[in-house]
Backbone as numpy.savetxt, mean C-alpha at the origin, in Angstrom:
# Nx Ny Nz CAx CAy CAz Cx Cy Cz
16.81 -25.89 27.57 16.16 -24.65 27.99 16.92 -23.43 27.52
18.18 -23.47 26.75 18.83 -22.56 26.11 18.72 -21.70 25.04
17.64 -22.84 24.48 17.29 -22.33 22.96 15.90 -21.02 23.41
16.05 -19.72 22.80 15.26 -19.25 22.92 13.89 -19.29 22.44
13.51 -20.41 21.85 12.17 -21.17 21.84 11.55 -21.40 22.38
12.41 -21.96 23.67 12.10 -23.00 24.77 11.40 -21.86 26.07
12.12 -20.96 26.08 11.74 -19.48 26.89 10.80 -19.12 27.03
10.36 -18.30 28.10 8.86 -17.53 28.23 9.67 -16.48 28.27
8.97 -15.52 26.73 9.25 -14.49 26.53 8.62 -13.16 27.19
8.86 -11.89 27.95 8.64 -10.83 28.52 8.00 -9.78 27.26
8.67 -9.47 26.26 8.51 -8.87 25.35 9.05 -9.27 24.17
8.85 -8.43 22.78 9.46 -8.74 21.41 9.95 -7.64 21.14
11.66 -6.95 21.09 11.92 -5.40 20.15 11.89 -5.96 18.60
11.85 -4.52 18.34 12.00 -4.78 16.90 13.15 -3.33 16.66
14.11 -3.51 15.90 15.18 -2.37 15.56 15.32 -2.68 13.97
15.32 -1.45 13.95 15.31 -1.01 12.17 16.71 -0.09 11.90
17.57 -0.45 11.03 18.52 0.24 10.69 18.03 1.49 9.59
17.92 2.28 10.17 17.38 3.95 9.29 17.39 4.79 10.00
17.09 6.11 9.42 17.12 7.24 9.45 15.58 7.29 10.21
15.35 8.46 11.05 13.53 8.47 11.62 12.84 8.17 10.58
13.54 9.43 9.27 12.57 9.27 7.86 13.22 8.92 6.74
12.28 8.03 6.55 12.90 7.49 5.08 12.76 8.08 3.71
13.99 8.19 3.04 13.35 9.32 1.87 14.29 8.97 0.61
15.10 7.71 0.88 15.83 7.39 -0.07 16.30 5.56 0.12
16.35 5.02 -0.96 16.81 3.43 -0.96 15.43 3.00 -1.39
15.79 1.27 -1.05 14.58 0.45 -1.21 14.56 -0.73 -0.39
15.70 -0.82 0.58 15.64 -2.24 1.48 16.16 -1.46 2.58
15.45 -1.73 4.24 15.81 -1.03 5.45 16.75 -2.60 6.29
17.36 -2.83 7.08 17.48 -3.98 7.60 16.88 -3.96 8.58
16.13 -4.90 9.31 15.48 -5.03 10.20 15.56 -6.33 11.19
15.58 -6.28 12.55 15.74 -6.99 13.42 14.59 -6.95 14.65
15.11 -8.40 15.09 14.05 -8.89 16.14 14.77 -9.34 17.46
14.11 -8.96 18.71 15.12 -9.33 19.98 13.54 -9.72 20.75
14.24 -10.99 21.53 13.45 -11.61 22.37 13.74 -11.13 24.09
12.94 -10.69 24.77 13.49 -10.01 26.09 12.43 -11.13 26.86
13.75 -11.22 27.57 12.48 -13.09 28.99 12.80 -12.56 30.25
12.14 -13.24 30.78 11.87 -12.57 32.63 12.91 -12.96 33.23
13.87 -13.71 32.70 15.29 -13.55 33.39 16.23 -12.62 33.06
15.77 -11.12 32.34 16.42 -10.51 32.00 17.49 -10.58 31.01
17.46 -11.77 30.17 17.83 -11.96 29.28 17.63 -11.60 27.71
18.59 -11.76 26.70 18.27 -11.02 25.74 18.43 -11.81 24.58
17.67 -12.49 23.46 18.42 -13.02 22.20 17.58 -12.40 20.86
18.74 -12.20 19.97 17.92 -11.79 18.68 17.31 -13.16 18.08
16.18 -12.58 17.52 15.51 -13.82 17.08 14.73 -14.03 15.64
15.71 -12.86 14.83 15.01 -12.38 13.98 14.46 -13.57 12.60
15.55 -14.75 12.55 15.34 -15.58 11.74 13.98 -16.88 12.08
13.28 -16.50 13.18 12.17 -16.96 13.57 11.44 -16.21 13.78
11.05 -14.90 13.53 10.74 -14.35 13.21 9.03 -13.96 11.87
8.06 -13.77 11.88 7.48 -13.94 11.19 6.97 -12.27 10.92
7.09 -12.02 9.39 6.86 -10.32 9.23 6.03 -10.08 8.48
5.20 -9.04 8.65 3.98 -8.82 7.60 4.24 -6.94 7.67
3.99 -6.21 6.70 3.78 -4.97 6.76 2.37 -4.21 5.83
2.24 -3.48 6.82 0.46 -2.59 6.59 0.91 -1.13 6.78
0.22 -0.44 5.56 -0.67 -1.31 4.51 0.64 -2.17 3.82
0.22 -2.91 2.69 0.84 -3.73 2.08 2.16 -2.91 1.19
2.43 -2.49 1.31 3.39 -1.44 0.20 5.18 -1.71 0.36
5.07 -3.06 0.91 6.44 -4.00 1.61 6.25 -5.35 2.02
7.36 -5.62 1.77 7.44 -7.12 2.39 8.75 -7.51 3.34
9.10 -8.51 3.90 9.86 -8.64 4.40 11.25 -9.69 3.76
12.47 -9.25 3.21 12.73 -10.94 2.80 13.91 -10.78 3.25
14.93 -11.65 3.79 16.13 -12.52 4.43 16.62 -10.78 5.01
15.60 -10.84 6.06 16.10 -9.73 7.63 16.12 -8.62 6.48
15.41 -8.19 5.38 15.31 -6.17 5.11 14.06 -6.17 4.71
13.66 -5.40 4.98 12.35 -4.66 4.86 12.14 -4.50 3.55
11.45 -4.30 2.41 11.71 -3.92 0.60 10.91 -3.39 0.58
11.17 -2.17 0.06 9.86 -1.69 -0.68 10.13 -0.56 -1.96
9.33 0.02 -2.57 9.92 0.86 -4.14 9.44 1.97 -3.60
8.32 2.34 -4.27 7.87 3.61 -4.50 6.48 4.01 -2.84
7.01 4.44 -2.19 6.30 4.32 -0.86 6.56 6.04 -0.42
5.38 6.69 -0.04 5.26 8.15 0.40 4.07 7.99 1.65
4.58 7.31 2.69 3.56 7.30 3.89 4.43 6.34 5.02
3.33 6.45 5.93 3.87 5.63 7.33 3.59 4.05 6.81
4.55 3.00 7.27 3.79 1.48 7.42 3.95 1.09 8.69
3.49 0.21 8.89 3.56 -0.10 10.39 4.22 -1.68 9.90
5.31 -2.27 10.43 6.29 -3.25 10.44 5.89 -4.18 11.87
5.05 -5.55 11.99 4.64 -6.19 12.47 5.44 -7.36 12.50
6.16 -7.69 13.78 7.03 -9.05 14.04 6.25 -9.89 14.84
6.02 -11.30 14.84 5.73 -11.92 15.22 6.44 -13.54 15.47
6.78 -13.80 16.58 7.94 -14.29 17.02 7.14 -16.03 17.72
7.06 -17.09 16.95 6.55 -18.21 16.97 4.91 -18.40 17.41
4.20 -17.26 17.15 3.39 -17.08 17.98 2.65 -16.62 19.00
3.87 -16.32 19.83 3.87 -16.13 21.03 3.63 -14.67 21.77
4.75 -13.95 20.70 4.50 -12.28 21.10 4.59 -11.61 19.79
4.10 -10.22 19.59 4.26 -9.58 18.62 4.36 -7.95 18.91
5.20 -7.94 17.70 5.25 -6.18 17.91 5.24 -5.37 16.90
5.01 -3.67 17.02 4.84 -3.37 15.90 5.80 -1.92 15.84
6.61 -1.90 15.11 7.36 -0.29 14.99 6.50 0.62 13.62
7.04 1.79 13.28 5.85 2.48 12.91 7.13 2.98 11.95
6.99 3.01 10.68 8.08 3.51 9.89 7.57 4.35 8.67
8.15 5.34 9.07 7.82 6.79 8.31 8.88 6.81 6.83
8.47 6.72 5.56 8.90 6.25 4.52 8.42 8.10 3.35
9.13 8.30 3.08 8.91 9.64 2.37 10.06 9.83 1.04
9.75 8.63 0.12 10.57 9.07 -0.88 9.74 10.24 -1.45
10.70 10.55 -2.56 10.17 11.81 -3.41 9.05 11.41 -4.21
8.33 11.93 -4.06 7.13 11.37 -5.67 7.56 12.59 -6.98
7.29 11.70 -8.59 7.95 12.62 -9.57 6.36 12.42 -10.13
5.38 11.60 -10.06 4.11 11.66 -10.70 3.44 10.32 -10.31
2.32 10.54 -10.67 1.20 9.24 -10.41 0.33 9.22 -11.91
0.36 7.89 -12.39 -0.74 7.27 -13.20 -1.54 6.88 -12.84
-2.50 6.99 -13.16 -4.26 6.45 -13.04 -4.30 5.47 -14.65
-5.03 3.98 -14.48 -5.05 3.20 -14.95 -6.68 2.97 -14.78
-7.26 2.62 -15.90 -8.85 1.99 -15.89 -9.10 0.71 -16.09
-8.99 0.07 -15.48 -9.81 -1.49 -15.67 -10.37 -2.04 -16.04
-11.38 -2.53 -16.76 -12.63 -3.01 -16.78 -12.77 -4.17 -15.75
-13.83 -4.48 -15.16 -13.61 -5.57 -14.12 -15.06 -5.78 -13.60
-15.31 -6.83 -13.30 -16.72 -7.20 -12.29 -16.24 -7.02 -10.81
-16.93 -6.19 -10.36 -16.88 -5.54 -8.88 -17.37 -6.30 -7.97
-18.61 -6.61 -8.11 -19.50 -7.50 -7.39 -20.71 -7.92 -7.70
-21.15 -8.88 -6.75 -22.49 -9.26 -7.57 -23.86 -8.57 -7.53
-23.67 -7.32 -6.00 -24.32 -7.17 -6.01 -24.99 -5.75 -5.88
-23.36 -5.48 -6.67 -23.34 -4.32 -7.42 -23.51 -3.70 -8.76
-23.70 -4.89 -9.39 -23.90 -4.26 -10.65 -22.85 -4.40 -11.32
-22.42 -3.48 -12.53 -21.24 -3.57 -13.62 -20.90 -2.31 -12.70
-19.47 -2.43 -12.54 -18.37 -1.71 -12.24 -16.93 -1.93 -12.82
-15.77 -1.11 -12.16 -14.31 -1.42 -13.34 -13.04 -1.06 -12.04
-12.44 -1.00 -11.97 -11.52 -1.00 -11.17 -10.33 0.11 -11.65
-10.14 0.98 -11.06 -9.33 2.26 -11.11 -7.82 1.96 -10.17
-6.57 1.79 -10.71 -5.54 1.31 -10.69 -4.61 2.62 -10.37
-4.08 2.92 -9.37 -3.35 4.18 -8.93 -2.08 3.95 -9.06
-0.66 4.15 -9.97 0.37 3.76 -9.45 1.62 5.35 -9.02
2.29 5.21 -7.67 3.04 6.15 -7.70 4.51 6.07 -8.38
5.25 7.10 -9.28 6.23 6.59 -9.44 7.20 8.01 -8.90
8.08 7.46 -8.28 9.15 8.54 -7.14 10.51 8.68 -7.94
11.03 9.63 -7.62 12.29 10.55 -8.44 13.25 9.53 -8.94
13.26 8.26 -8.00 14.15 7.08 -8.09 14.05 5.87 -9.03
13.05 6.12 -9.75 12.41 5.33 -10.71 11.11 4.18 -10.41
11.34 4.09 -8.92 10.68 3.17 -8.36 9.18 3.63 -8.78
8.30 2.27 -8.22 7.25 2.64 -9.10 5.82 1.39 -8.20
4.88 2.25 -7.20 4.22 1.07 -6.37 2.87 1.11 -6.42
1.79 0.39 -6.58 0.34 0.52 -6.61 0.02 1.21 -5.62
-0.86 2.11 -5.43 -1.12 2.74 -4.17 -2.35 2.70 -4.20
-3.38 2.29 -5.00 -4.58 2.12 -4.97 -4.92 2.33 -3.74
-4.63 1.55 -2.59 -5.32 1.27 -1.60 -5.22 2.45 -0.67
-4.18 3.04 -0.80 -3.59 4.27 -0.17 -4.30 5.42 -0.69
-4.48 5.81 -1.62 -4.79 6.91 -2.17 -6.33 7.64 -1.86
-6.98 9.00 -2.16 -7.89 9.54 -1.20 -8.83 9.83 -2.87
-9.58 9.16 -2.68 -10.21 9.12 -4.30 -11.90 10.05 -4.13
-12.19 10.70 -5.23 -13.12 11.38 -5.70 -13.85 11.23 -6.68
-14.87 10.92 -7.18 -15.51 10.92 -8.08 -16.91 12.35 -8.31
-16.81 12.75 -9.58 -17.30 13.92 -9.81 -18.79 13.61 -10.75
-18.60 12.37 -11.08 -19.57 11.85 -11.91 -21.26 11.53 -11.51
-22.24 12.12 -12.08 -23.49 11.25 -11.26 -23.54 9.75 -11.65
-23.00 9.24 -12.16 -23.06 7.65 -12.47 -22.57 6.86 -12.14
-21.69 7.22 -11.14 -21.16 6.20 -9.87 -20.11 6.47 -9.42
-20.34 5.67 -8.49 -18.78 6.10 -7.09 -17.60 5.64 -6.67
-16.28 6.31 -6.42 -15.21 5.12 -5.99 -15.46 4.58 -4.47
-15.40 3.64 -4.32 -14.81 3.35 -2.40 -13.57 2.57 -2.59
-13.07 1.86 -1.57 -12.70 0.61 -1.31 -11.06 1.34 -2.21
-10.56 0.42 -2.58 -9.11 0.44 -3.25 -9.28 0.99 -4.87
-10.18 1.56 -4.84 -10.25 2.11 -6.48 -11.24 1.29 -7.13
-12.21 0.76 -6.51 -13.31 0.28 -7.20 -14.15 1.03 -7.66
-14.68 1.52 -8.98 -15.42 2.27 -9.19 -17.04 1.60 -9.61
-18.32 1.88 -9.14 -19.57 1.35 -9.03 -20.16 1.97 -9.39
-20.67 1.70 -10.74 -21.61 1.99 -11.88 -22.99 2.19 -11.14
-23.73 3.18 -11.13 -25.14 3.09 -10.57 -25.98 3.22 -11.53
-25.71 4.07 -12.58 -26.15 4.23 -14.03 -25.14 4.64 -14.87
-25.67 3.57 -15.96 -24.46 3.50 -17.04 -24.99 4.61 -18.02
-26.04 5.17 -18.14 -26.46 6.10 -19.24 -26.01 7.51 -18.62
-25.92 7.72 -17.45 -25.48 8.92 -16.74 -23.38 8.60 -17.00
-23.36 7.66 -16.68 -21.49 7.40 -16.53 -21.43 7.66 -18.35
-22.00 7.83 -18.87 -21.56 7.88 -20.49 -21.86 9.00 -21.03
-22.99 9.49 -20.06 -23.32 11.00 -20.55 -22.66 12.01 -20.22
-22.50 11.92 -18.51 -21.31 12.92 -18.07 -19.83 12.55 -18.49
-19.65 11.01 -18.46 -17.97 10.56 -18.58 -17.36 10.39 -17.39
-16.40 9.61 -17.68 -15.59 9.26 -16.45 -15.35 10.49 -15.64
-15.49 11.05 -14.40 -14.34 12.17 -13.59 -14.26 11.82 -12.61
-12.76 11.78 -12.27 -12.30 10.96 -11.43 -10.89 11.70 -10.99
-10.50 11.94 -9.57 -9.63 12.16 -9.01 -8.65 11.73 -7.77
-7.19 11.34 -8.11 -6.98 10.62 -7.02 -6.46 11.68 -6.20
-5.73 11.69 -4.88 -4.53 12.19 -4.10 -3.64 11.05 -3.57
-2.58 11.51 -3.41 -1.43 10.31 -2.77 -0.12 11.13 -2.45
-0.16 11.31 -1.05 1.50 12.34 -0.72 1.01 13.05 -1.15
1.94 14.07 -2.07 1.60 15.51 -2.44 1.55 15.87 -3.32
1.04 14.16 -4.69 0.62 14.45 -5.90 -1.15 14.51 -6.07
-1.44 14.89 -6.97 -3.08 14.60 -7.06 -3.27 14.58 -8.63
-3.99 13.50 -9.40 -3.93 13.70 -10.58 -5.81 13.19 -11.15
-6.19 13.92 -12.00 -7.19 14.18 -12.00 -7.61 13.77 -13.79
-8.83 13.47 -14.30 -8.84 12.94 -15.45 -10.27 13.04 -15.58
-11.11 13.38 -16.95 -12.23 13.58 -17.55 -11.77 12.92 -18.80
-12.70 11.78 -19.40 -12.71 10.74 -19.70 -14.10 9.95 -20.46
-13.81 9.20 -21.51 -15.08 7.87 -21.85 -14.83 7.19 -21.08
-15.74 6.53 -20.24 -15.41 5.24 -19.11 -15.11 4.37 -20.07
-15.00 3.06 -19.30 -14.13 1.41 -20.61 -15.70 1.00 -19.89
-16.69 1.16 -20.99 -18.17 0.92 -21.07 -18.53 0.24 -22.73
-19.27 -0.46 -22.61 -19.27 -1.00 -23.98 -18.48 -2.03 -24.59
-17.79 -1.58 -26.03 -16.47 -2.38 -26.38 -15.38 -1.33 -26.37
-15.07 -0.47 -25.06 -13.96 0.26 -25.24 -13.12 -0.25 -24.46
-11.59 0.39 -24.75 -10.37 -0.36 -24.15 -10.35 -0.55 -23.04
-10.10 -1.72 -22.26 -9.87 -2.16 -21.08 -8.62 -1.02 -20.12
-8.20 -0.59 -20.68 -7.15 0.05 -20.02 -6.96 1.84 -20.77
-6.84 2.54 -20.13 -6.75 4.06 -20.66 -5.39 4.45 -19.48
-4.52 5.26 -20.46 -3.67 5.72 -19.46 -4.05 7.29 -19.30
-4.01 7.62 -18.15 -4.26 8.96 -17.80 -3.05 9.91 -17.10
-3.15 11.28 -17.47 -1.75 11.93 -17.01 -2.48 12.28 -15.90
-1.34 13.37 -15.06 -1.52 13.87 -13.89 -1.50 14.81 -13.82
-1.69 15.94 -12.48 -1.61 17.37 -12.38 -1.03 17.37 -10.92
-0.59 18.52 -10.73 -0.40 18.71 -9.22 -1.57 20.40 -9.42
């Protein structure tokens, strides 16, 4: 009955070695404590099970990792099952620019031809992270729309070729913006696009 396995756990902490805000590095250390109704206390971090949202980290041998990250994640422990918890970690490296990447890609089936718009941030530190999913996207085009993680959905391809790609992301406190041939036809699968603030 010693092993804290064996325990009925009260709660799960979770303690993060950092600063409130994060604005420099790429691995935080992170820990897990088991609190039981006998007022007892054990860290438990190597049983421990970690996931972080949005995805822009992972967890590996007790530190947190992550590169190029300009937002909150929320750091989710989950401790055999049993209990889980979540700390809220405010991550603010510097951003030095963002690329926009074009895809070509099948979206769905029952959408039609669409292509997939690829956001990456890269921060003063060299680091460098997809933010697709993160990012606050615009489309200016009558020929279709972004949603979802940068999926872009063709509604008409004679309008997307007539007006052209326009397309704008935001992410933190870059925003980079691009007028464009969509990758329609036999054009390149991939276009690199600059940025603006």
């Amino acid at each position: 009955m010693n092993n804290p396995k064996n325990r009925k756990i009260d709660s799960l902490e979770i303690k993060i070695d950092s600063p409130t805000t994060v604005t420099s590095g790429s691995k935080i250390p992170v820990h897990s404590f088991a609190h039981y109704a006998n007022e007892s206390t054990a860290e438990v971090t190597p049983d421990t099970t970690w996931r972080v949202e949005p995805k822009l980290g992972q967890v590996e041998e007790g530190n947190l990792i992550f590169q190029c990250v300009h937002s909150e994640v929320s750091l989710i422990a989950n401790f055999l099952g049993e209990k889980e918890s979540t700390q809220i970690i405010d991550i603010e490296k510097p951003l030095d620019s963002l690329e926009l990447k074009v895809s070509e890609s099948y979206v769905g089936v029952d959408t039609g031809y669409g292509f997939q718009l690829i956001l990456l941030a890269h921060c003063k530190d060299g680091s460098v992270s997809d933010v697709s999913c993160q990012a606050s996207w615009k489309s200016v085009s009558s020929g279709g729309k972004v949603s979802g993680c940068g999926n872009f959905i063709i509604s008409s391809k004679e309008k997307l070729v007539q007006d052209a790609l326009n397309v704008t992301a935001h992410y933190g406190d870059l925003t980079i913006q691009k007028h464009s041939c969509p990758p329609v036809a036999n054009r390149p699968k991939a276009i690199l696009l600059t940025w603006v603030t």
